[in-house]
Structures are given as C-alpha cells and as structure tokens.
C-alpha positions as CSV (number, residue, x, y, z in Angstrom):
1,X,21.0,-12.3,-9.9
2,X,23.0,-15.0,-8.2
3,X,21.1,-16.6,-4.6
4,X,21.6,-14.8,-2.0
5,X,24.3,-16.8,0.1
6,X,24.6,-14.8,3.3
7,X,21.0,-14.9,4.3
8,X,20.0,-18.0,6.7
9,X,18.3,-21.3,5.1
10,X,14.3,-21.5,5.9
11,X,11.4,-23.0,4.0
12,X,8.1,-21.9,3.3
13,X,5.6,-22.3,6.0
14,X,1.9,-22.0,4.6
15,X,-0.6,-20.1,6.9
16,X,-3.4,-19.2,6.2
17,X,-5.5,-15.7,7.1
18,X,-8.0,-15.0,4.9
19,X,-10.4,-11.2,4.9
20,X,-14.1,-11.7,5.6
21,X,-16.1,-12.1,2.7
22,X,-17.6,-8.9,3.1
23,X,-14.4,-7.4,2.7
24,X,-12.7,-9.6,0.4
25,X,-16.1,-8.6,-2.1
26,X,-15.4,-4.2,-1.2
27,X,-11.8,-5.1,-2.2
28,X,-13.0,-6.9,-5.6
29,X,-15.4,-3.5,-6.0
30,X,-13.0,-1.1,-5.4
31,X,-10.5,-2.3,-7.7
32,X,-12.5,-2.5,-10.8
33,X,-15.4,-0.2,-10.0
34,X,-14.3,2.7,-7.7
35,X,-17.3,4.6,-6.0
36,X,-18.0,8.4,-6.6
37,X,-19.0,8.4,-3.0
38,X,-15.9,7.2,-1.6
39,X,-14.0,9.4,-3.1
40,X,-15.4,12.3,-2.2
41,X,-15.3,10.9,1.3
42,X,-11.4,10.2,1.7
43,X,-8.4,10.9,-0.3
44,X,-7.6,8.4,-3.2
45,X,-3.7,9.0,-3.5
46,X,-2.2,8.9,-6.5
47,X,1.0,7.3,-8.1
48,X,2.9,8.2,-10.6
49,X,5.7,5.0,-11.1
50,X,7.8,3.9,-13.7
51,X,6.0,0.5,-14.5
52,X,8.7,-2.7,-15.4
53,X,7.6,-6.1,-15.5
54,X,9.5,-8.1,-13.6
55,X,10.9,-5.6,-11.1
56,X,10.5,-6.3,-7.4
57,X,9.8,-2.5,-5.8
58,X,10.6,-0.9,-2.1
59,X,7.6,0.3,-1.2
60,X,6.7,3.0,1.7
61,X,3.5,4.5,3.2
62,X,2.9,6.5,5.6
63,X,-0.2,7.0,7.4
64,X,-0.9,11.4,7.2
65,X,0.4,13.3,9.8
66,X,2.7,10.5,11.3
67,X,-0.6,9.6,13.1
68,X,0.5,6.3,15.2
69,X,-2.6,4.6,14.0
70,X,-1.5,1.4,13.1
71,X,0.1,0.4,16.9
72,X,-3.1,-0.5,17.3
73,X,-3.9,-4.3,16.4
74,X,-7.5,-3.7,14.9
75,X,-6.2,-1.2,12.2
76,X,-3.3,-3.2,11.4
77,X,-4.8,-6.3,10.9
78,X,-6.4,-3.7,8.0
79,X,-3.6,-3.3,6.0
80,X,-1.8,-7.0,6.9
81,X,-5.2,-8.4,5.6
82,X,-5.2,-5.9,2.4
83,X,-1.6,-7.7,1.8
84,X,-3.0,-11.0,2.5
85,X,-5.6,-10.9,0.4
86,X,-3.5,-9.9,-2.8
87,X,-1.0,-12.3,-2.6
88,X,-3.8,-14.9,-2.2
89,X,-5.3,-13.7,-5.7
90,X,-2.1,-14.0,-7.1
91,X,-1.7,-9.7,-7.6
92,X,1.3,-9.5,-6.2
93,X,4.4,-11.6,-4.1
94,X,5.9,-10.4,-0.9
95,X,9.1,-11.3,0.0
96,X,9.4,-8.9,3.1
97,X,7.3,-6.5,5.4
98,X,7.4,-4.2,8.7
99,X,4.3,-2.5,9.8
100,X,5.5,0.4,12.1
101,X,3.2,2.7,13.7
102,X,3.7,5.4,11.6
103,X,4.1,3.5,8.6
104,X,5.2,1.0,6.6
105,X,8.1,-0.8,4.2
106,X,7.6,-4.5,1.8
107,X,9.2,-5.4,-1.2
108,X,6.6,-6.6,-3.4
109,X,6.9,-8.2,-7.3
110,X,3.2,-6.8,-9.0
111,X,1.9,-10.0,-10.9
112,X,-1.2,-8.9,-12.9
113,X,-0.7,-4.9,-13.1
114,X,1.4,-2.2,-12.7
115,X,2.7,-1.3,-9.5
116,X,0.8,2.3,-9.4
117,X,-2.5,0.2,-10.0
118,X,-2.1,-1.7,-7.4
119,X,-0.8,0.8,-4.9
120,X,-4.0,2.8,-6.0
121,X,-6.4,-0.7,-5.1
122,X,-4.3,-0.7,-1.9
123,X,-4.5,2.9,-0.7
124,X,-7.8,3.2,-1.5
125,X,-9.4,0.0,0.4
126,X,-7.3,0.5,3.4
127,X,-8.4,3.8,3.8
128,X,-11.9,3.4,3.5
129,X,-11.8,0.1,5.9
130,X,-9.8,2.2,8.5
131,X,-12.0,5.2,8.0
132,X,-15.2,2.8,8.7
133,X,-13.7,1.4,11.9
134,X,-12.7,5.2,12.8
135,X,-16.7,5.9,12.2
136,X,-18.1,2.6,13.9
137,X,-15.8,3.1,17.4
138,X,-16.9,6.7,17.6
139,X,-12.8,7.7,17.3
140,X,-13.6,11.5,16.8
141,X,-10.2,12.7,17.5
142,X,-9.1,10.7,15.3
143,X,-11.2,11.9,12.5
144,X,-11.0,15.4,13.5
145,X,-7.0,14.8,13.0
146,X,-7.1,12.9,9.7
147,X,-9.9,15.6,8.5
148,X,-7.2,18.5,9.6
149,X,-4.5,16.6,7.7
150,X,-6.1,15.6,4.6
151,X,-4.3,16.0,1.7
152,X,-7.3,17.0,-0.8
153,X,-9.4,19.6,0.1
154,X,-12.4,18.5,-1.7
155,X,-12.0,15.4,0.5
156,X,-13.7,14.6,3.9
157,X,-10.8,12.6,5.2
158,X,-7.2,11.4,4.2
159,X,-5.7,8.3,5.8
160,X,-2.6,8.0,3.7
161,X,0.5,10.2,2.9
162,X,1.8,9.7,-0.8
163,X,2.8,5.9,-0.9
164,X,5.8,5.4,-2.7
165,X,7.2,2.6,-4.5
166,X,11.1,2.5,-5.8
167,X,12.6,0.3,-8.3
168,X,14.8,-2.8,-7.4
169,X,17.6,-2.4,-10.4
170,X,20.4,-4.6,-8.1
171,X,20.7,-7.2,-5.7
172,X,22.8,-4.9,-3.5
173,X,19.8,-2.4,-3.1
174,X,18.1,-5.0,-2.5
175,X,20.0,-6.6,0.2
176,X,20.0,-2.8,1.7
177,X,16.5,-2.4,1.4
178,X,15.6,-6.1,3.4
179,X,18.4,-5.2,6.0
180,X,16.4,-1.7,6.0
181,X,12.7,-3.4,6.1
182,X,13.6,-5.4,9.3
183,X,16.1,-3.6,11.1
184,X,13.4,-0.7,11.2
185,X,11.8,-1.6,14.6
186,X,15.1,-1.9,16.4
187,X,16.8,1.7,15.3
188,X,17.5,4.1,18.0
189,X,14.6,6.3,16.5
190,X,11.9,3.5,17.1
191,X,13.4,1.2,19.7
192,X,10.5,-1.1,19.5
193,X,12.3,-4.5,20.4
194,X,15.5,-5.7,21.1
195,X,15.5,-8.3,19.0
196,X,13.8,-7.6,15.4
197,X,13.1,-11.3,15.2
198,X,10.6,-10.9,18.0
199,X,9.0,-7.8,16.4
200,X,5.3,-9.3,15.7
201,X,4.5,-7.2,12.3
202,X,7.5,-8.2,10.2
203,X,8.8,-10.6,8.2
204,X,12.6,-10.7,10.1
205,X,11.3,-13.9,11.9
206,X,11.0,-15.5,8.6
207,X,14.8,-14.8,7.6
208,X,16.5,-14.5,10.9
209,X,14.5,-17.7,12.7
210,X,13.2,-19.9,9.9
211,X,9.6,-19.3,12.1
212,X,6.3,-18.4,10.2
213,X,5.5,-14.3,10.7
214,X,2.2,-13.2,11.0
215,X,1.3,-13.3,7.6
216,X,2.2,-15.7,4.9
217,X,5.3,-14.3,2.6
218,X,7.4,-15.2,-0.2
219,X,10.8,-16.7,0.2
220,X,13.2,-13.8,-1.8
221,X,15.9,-16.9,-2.1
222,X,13.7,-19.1,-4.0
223,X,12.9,-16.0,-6.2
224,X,16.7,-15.4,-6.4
225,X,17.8,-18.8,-6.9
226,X,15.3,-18.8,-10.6
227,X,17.6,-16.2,-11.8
C-alpha cells in the first residue's frame, strides 16, 4: 500500500491509561484460563474468522438488544480500558475507534494471535467487568433486560451481540472503513455532535486535529508509509 496522502499530518502523542491491577490480573486469567463459572454466568460469544497475519480487520460489536449501555462513562471506560490494556501488551495495534452507545467500530492489526482469539479475550472480559458493575450498582433493569436478551439459554446473562471482524484486502476499504469509523457519531441516525472531532470516544480528533483522543492509538500513516 502506498501512504495515505489525503489524510492530515499528526504525530504520535503518548498517554498513558492503564486498568487497575485487579483487572489487568482477571484479563491475564481470562485469556489463558477461562472459568467454568463464568461462563455459565454470561455468554462467551463465539467467532468464527478467517485468520491472515498481517491483515488489519473492521471490527464491530454490538452490545445485545441495542441496549444504550455504553453512553454511560463508567461502562465505557470498560471496553476503552480492555483496548488499552492490549495494545499496551503488545496483542494488538489500533489505528482507529468510535464507541457509540449501542456499539462499536476499530480497525485493529492482531500481534500475537488470531483475530477470533482475541475477539474471544475481549468479549469475554468486557462482559464479565460490565456484568459486575451491573451487580455492584444494583442495575436490575438492566440485568433483567440483558437476562431477556441473552443469546445462550444455558446462560444467566449476555452482554454482547456476535462481534464481528472483516478483512482489510485494500487501501480503498480501508479508507471507507476510517471515513465510516469516525463519521459514525455525526450521521443523521446518531446526530451525536456536530463536529466528529469533538466526539470524546473516537479517534477522529487524532486524524482530523493532530490532538491526542481519549485513549492512546496507532498512527495508520506510519503503518502505511512501511509498505
């Protein structure tokens, strides 16, 4: 692929935002020793993906029933800590992100696995760290709703629809997919902002403005630019 020449000049900007060490240690657990009890607590999705090494993937989630959960902060910061952490341990690179309410886009590059194991590690933390919070605030309507929706029946809860992950063949798809990823907030549909470099859970900030988002990505023109 040749750089990318219509997207504006911007540097990496380092931040740092680490998970507690409590959590950072349930991650490690559930992505080499998944518990019995968890699973028959919540729905462990699965994925079945073509794996490629080297491919960047479009990948989408959405929480079951179209449940608005994550417009609230505490359960975002979930899932942008989740993506946090695994760049940090080198698992994957993100080069772009939105976190909707409903749901949620990145382009991601697996480093250490296959792209279904790592969807599987992802899915399966973040839905046993939101169902905990869920438990802890006393959010019964919430589980009630995600209990009703589940997509297992031999499973308590589900948090997650099927998360799906599509392979990056071309740069034009590409280029679709990150115009996609942060023009998502300002479609008619969402209306969120009116400017999507303003919009605080995405990465358009970064490519638009030059100006660090809320979590640390990867710059898709350097990745472009070694190819």
């Amino acid at each position: 692929m040749k750089i990318v020449k219509n997207l504006l000049t911007a540097s990496l900007i380092q931040s740092a935002l680490k998970l507690p060490a409590a959590s950072r240690r349930r991650f490690q657990h559930e992505n080499h020793q998944p518990r019995q009890r968890l699973r028959r607590r919540i729905s462990v999705m699965t994925f079945n993906s073509i794996h490629i090494p080297d491919h960047l993937y479009f990948v989408t989630a959405s929480i079951c029933g179209w449940q608005p959960l994550l417009s609230e902060p505490e359960y975002a910061n979930i899932v942008l800590n989740s993506f946090t952490w695994l760049r940090q341990e080198k698992r994957i690179s993100l080069f772009a992100f939105a976190l909707m309410p409903t749901h949620l886009h990145s382009i991601v590059l697996p480093l250490d696995r296959s792209i279904g194991e790592l969807l599987q590690n992802f899915g399966s933390f973040t839905a046993h760290e939101i169902l905990k919070k869920l438990q802890e605030e006393n959010r019964k309507d919430l589980l009630e709703f995600f209990h009703v929706h589940r997509r297992d029946s031999s499973v308590e809860h589900s948090i997650w629809q099927d998360i799906q992950a599509k392979n990056i063949y071309t740069e034009k798809f590409l280029l679709q997919k990150l115009e996609y990823i942060h023009q998502n907030p300002v479609a008619k549909d969402w209306n969120l902002v009116q400017n999507r470099a303003r919009y605080e859970y995405s990465s358009a900030c970064f490519y638009d403005e030059g100006r660090e988002p809320i979590i640390e990505i990867d710059d898709i023109r350097e990745y472009l630019s070694q190819k």
